[in-house]
C-alpha positions, 0 to 999 in steps of 0.5 A: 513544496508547500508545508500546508495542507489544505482542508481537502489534504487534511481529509485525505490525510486522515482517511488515508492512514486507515488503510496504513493502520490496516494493513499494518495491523493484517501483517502483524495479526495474520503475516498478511493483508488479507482480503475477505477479513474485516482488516481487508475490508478496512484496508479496501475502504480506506484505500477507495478513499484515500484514492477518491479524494486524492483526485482533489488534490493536485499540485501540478494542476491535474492528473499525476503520478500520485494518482496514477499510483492510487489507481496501481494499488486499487487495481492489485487490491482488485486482483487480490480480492477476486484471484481465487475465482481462477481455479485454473490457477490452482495452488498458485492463487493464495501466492498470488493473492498475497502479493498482490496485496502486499504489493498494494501496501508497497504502491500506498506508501510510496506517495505517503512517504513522499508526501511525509517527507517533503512537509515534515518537519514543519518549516524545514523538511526532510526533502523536497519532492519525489525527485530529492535523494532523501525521498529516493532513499525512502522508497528504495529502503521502503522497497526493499522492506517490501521484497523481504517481507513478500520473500517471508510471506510466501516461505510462510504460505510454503510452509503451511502447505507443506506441514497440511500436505505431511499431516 
């Protein structure tokens, strides 16, 4: 894989940290991407550019998983902005709120790993495409990163539920 990034890619490159500094920020602020905060609003923005100008962008010609991904992540970023107009779901909508939206962090970085990974560092990078163990590593750690910090996130709700319903 190529080390250069073209113009487009550069672009890409730059917008699509802002929904990684984002989200990063709303997990260290609030323990969560939350959707209707202007972090969530920055999140959302970046992410809609990130995924935009990713269509660009193809190394195989066309669509590809990169974009399909964009696509997941947009979709969660959907659900979790709009869930808690389900009343029906009652209680489980917060829940469901933060998983999605974690969820969405999750899809972001796999990509940006990928991509991270097989062009840095210049000249002699750490892997080589999605299919090198190097990248394989970095999703799975990436993913089991994700699994523990959703497992806090909802303990967390659970508890706040539970202190509000004592008081």
């Amino acid at each position: 894989m190529a080390s250069s990034l073209s113009f487009l890619g550069t672009i890409h490159t730059a917008i699509s940290l802002v929904p990684v500094v984002a989200g990063a920020y709303g997990f260290v602020r609030d323990g969560r991407i939350s959707p209707h905060s202007r972090v969530g609003d920055w999140y959302l923005y970046g992410m809609l550019g990130s995924v935009f100008s990713a269509f660009g962008l193809s190394s195989t010609g066309g669509f590809n998983s990169g974009h399909a991904l964009g696509i997941i992540a947009l979709a969660a970023i959907f659900f979790g902005r709009h869930i808690h107009a389900v009343q029906r779901l009652g209680n489980a909508r917060e829940y469901l709120q933060t998983a999605s939206m974690t969820f969405s962090y999750l899809v972001l970085m796999i990509p940006g790993l990928n991509e991270s990974l097989s062009r840095l560092p210049v000249g002699n990078p750490i892997g080589h495409g999605p299919d090198s163990p190097e990248v394989k590593l970095a999703i799975g750690i990436a993913f089991g990163i994700f699994l523990l910090g959703l497992g806090y996130q909802l303990l967390r709700l659970r508890g706040r539920r539970v202190s509000a319903f004592a008081s």
